[in-house]
N, C-alpha and C positions, 0 to 999 in steps of 0.2 A: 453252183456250189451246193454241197450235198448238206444237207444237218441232220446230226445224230440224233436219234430218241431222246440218248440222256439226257441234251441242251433243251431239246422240248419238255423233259419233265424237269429237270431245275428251271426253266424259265416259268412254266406254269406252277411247278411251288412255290415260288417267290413273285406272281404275280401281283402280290400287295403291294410290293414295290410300284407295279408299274400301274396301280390306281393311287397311289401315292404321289407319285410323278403327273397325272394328266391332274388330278385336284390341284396340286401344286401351279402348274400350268393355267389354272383359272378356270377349266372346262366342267359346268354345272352337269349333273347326272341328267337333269332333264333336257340335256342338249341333243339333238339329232345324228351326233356323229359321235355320242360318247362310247357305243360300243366296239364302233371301227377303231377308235383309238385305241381303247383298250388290247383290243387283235393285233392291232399294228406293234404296241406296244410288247407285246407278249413276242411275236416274231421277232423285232427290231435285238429284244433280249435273246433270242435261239440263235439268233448272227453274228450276233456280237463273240458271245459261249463258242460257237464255230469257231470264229476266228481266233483268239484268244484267252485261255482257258485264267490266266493272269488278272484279268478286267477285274476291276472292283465293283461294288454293288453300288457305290457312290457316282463310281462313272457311268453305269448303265443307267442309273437314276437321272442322272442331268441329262444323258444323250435321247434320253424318252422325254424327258419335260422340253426339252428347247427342241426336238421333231414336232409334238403335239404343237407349242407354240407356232411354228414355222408354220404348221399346217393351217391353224385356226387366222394367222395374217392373211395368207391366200386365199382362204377362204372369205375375211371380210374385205379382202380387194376383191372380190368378186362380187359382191356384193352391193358395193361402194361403183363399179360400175356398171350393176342392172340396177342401181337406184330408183327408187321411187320419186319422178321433180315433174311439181305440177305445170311448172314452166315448158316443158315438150311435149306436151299434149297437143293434141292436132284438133280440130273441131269435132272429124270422126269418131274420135277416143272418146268424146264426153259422150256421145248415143252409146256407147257400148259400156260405158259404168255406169251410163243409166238403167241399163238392162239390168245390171249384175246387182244394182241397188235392193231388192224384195230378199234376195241372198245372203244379204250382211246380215251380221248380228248386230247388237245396239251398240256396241263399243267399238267395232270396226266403223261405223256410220257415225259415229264419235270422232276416230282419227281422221277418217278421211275428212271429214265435213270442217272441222277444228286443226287439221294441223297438216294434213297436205293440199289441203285447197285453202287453207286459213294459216293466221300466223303462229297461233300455238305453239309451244315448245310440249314436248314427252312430258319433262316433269311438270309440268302447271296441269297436262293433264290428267296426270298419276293424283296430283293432288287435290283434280276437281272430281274427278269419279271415283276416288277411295281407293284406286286399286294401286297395285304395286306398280315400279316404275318399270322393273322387268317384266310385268307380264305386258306392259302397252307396247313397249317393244318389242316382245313376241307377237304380239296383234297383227301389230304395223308389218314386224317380217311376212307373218302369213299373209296380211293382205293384200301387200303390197305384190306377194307371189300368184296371189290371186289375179289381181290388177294385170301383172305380164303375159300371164297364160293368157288371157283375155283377150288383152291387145295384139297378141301374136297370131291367136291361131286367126 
């Protein structure tokens, strides 16, 4: 199916709406996917205008917040099963984070040492090193990402 320019420039004049709709959604600007949302969002509006020139801006609003949601669950199932559990680790795996050890920063060598090899929860960590609870998180995603690439290649 074809979309007209027009749908593309009203959808991209009204793209408030559809950063209006991903915040809405819970999606923080410093997320890694927030600008494909946003793109996504902006077409998802040019398709909708295609098909229907009737659509309310209210319904375009919801069907952009509950797609971004949709996406961001997929996304942390996906996540949830490349998890980070110190329980599958093979004996090999511990020589090759021993290598990767001189590469961390002090707060990645924080989570891993305290709360994926230790019992630690995020927030008792967030509370013992100052920092925010979201940025431990973002830590732990990055180094747990680090972690995979590692074990993998």
């Amino acid at each position: 199916m074809s979309i007209e320019e027009k749908n593309w420039q009203t959808a991209w004049q009204n793209r408030g709406l559809v950063y209006g709709a991903i915040k809405q959604a819970g999606v923080n600007r410093q997320d890694p996917d927030y600008e494909d949302l946003i793109q996504a969002g902006i077409m998802q509006y040019a398709k909708i205008l295609a098909n229907d020139h009737k659509i309310t801006n209210g319904w375009i609003f919801q069907k952009v917040k509950w797609s971004s949601i949709d996406f961001l669950r997929r996304r942390n199932k996906t996540w949830e099963d490349l998890s980070c559990d110190s329980s599958k680790l093979r004996s090999s795996d511990y020589l090759t984070i021993e290598a990767l050890l001189p590469q961390l920063s002090a707060l990645e060598l924080i989570i891993l040492r305290r709360h994926l090899l230790g019992p630690e929860n995020l927030s008792d960590l967030a509370a013992a090193t100052g920092r925010s609870y979201r940025t431990i998180k973002r830590t732990k995603a990055n180094l747990c990402r680090r972690l995979r690439s590692s074990l993998t290649s």
